[in-house]
N, C-alpha and C positions, 0 to 999 in steps of 0.2 A: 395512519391506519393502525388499528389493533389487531393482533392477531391473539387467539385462543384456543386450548383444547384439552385432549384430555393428555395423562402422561403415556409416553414410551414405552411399548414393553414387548413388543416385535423384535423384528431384524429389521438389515438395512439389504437392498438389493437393488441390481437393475443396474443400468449403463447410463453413466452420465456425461451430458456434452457439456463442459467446462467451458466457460467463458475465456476469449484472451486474455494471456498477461499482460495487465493496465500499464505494470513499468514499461516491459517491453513494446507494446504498440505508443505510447506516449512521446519513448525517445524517436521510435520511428518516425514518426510523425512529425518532430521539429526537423527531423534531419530530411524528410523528403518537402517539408518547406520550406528549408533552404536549399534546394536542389532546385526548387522552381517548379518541383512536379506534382504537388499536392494538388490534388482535385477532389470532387465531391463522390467520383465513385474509388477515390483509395479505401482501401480496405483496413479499418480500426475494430478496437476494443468496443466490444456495446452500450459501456457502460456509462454513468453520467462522464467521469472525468476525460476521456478521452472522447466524446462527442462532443463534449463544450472546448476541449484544446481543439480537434481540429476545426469547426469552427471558426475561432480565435485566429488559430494562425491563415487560415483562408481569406480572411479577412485583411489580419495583417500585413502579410508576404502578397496581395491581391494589389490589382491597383490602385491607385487613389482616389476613391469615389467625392470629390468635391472639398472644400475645405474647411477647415476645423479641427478641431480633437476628440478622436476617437476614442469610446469610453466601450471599455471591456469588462463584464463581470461573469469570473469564472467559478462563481459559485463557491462552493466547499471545499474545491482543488488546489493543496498547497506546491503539488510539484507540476501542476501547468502552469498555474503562476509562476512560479519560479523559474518556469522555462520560456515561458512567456516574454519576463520582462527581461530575457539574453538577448532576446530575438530582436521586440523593439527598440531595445537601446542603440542598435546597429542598423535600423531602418532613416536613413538620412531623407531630411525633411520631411518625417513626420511626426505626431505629436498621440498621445497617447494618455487616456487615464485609465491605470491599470484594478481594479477592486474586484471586489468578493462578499463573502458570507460575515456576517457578525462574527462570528465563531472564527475564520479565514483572518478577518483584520487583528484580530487578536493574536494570532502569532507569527513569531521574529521573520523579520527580512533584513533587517541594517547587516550582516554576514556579506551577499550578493548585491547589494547597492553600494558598500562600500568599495567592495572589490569592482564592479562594473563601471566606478564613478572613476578608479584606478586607470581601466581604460579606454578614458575621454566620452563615458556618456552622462550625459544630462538628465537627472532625475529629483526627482522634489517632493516632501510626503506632503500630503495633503491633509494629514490627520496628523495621529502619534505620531512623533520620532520614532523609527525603526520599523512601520509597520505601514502594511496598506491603508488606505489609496497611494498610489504614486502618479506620479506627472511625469510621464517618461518625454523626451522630446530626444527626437534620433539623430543620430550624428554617425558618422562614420568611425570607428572603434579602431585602436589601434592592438599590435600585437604585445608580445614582451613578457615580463616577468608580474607576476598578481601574487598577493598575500594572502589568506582566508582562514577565518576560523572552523577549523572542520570538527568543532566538539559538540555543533548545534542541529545540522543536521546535511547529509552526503548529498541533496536536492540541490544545496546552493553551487557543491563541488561540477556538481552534472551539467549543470545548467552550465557553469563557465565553458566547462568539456566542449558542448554541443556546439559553442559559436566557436571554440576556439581555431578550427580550418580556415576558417575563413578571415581570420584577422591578420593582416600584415608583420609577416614575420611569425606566425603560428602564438603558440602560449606555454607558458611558461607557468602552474599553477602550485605554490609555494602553501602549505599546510603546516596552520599551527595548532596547538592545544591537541588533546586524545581525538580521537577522530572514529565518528560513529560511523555505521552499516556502510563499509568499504565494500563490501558486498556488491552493492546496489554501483560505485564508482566502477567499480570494475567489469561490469554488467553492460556501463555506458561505454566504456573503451571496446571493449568485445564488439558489441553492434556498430559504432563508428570502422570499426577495423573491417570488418562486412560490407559498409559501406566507403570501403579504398582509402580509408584515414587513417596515420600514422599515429600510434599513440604508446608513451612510454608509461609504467606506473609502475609508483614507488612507496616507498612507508613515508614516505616526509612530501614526497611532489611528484607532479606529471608534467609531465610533456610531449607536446602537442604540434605537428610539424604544418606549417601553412599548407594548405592544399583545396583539391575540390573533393566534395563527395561525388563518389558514382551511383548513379540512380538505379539499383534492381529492386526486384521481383521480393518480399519478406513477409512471409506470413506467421506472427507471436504463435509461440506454442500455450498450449492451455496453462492458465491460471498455477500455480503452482500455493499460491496465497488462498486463491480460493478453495483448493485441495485441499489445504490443512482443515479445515471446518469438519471436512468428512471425514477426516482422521478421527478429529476430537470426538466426533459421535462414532462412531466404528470402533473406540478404544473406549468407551461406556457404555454403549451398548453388547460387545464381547462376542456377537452373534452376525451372521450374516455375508455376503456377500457384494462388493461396488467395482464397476468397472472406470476408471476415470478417465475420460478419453480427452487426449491433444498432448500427455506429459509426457517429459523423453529423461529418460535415465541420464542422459550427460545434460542436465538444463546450464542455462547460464542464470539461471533467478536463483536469489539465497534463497530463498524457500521448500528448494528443491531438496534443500534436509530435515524434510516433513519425513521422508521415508529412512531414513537415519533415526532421527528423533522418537518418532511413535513407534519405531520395534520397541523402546523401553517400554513404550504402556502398551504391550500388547497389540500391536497389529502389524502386520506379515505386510511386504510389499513385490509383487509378481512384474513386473516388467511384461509388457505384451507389443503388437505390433499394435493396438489401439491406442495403447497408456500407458495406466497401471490398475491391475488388477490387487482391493485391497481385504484382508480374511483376518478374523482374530489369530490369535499363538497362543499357546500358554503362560509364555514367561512373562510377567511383569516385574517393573522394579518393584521395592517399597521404596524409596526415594527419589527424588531429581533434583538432581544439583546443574546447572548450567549459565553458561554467559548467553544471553540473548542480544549480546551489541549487535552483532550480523544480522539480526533477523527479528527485529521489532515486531514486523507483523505476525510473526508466529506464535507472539508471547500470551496474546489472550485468549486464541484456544489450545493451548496445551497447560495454559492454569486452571480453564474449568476442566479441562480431561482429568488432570492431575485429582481433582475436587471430586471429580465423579464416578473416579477410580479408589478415590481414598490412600493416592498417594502424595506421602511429605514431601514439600519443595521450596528448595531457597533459590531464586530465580535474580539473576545481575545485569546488567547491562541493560536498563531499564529506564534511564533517566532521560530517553525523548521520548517516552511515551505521555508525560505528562503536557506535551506540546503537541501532540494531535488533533482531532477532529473533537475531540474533547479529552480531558484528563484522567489518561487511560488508566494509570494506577490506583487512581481515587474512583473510578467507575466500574471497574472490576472488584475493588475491595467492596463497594457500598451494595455493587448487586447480588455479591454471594454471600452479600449477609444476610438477603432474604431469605438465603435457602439455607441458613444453620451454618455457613463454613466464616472460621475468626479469621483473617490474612492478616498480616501487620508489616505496613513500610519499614524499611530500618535505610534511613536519609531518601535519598532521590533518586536511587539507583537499584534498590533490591526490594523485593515480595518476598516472603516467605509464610509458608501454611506448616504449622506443625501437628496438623489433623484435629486440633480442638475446635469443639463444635457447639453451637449454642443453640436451645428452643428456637424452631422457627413458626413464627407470632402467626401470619396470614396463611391459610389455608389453600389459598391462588395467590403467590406471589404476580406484581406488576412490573416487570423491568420496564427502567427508563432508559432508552435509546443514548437518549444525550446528543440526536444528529451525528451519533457515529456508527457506522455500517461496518465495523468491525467489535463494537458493544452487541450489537444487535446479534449476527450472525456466530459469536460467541456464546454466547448464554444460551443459545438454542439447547446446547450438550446439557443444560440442565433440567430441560422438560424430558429429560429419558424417565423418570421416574415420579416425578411430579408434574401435577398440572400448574400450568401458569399462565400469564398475558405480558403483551410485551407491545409498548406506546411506540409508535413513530418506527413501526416494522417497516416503511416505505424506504427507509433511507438505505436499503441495502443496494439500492440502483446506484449508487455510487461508485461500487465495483463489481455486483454481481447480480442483474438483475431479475434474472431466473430464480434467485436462489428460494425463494417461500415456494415456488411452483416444484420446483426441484423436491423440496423437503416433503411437499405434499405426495410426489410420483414415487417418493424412493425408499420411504421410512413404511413398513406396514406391520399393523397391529392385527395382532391373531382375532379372529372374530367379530371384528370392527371393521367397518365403511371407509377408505381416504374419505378425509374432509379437509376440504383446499385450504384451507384457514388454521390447521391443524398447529400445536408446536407440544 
């Protein structure tokens, strides 16, 4: 789907019911499938990734409906997969082909197969080396000590995490190289810990003590990831009023330093007993200097805020974002160049905007999606002023599937009609 319209020049207003957070309802999810207690009316995230993992694991952890091997495709989703094939590699006597999206088979998994082959399961790519499909065949997994490269991405850390109770003798998880969005490890330990798991974590390793989960009651607080979006419009637009309902001041999601982060571009954050209540400030920076290792997902709407604010920024900690849902630094640079703004990579790690700005050629720019739902809902912040269209607007169901309905209810233009199709 295309979406189109005219540009921005309202405010923003109205109470908005946030989606769960996909991390958090994701881990829950494996962890109440290995508790045995996954069923069809557990209570998940809406969105694609987390309706296709439980699913999957329902399936999985379910019983053996006849024989053969079982062929799973989880679409788009790099950290259901990846949590996925923890799960089946410890499902003894059965057999498994694990795949995905074009885009999904394209990047790394040899991280977690090598480390999971560590201990004693059985798996075999079907395609590339390193990459999906895989041939998992389950065996009973032992516990001990595992090695893992943590510079590619914190998914593969998780995933070991999530089986680790339940392997004989607990785990033992050894980390080498720089080690991205620790954030998100430490996120998984917190909710195991909720669910009666012992978990130790360190700068080099965790560990993890044999046990069982206890099965409660966990319902994911709103979206924190999703939040940031309405930041990045709320800090270009300058105007307005949003209420964001389901977020808690003490979150366990890295994201939850949207409200840290965007006091520098101008927007105020109210703590309420709904959310957060969010208002322009006065004060902007002119700069942004920041490491974004923690919080990848945050990095591409507070680039176009930065863009539509007109403030300079040298942004780090950026080098998984080219391993995404597509190539996030090459797809943010390529689509604010349709709107006049020059960015320039300096190696695989940093973005920076020093406010130089070029003719922009098309009169309605087209962003291309690129099948990532966090391209999409990014670039939104730049129809504040210009009109534009935007290819393959459907893929925001991936993590937030309200969200064009949301933008249509909340954004309103003085003088002008909503139109559900609006951007």
């Amino acid at each position: 789907m295309t979406h189109a319209g005219p540009a921005r020049t309202g405010e923003l207003s109205g109470t908005i019911e946030l989606p769960q957070s996909k991390s958090e309802s994701n881990r829950v999810l494996v962890i109440k499938a290995l508790c045995g207690t996954l069923t069809e009316s557990t209570a998940a995230a809406g969105c694609d990734d987390s309706r296709l993992l439980k699913q999957a694991l329902m399936a999985v952890c379910g019983s053996n409906r006849g024989e053969g091997v079982q062929t799973t495709d989880i679409g788009h989703g790099a950290a259901p997969a990846r949590f996925l094939a923890a799960v089946m590699a410890g499902r003894e006597g059965r057999s498994f082909i694990l795949t995905g999206s074009d885009r999904l088979r394209e990047r790394p998994f040899a991280p977690l197969t090598e480390a999971l082959r560590e201990l004693g399961a059985d798996i075999h790519y079907r395609g590339a080396e390193g990459h999906l499909p895989l041939l998992i065949n389950g065996r009973t997994l032992h516990g001990g000590q595992v090695e893992t490269d943590a510079g590619v991405s914190s998914q593969f850390i998780s995933a070991l995490m999530l089986i680790g109770p339940t392997l004989c003798g607990g785990l033992e998880i050894r980390m080498r190289g720089t080690a991205v969005s620790r954030a998100y490890t430490r996120m998984t330990a917190e909710i195991m810990r909720r669910f009666g798991c012992e978990v130790q974590t360190g700068e080099r390793r965790i560990v993890i003590k044999e046990g069982r989960y206890t099965d409660r009651d966990y319902t994911p607080e709103g979206d924190w990831s999703a939040a940031s979006f309405w930041y990045s419009l709320m800090a270009a637009a300058g105007r307005g009023e949003l209420t964001l309902k389901g977020l808690r001041q003490e979150s366990i999601q890295p994201d939850s330093r949207a409200a840290e982060v965007f006091a520098r571009l101008g927007v105020r954050t109210e703590y309420t007993a709904e959310g957060v209540r969010i208002t322009p400030r006065k004060h902007c920076t002119d700069a942004m200097t920041m490491d974004c290792t923690d919080v990848p997902d945050m990095a591409m709407p507070l680039i176009t805020a930065c863009c539509a604010k007109g403030v300079k920024f040298r942004l780090s900690g950026l080098r998984t974002l080219a391993l995404k849902e597509s190539d996030r630094l090459s797809a943010i640079t390529e689509e604010l160049h349709k709107f006049g703004f020059v960015l320039r990579q300096e190696g695989a790690d940093v973005l920076t905007w020093d406010g130089e700005r070029t003719p922009v050629r098309e009169e309605m720019p087209t962003v291309k999606a690129r099948n990532d739902h966090r391209v999409a809902m990014s670039m939104v912040t730049m129809g504040w002023e210009r009109r534009f269209a935007i290819d393959d607007a459907d893929v925001v169901t991936k993590s937030y599937p309200d969200f064009w309905r949301h933008i249509s209810e909340h954004i309103h233009i003085a003088g002008m009609p909503k139109q559900r199709n609006e951007i």
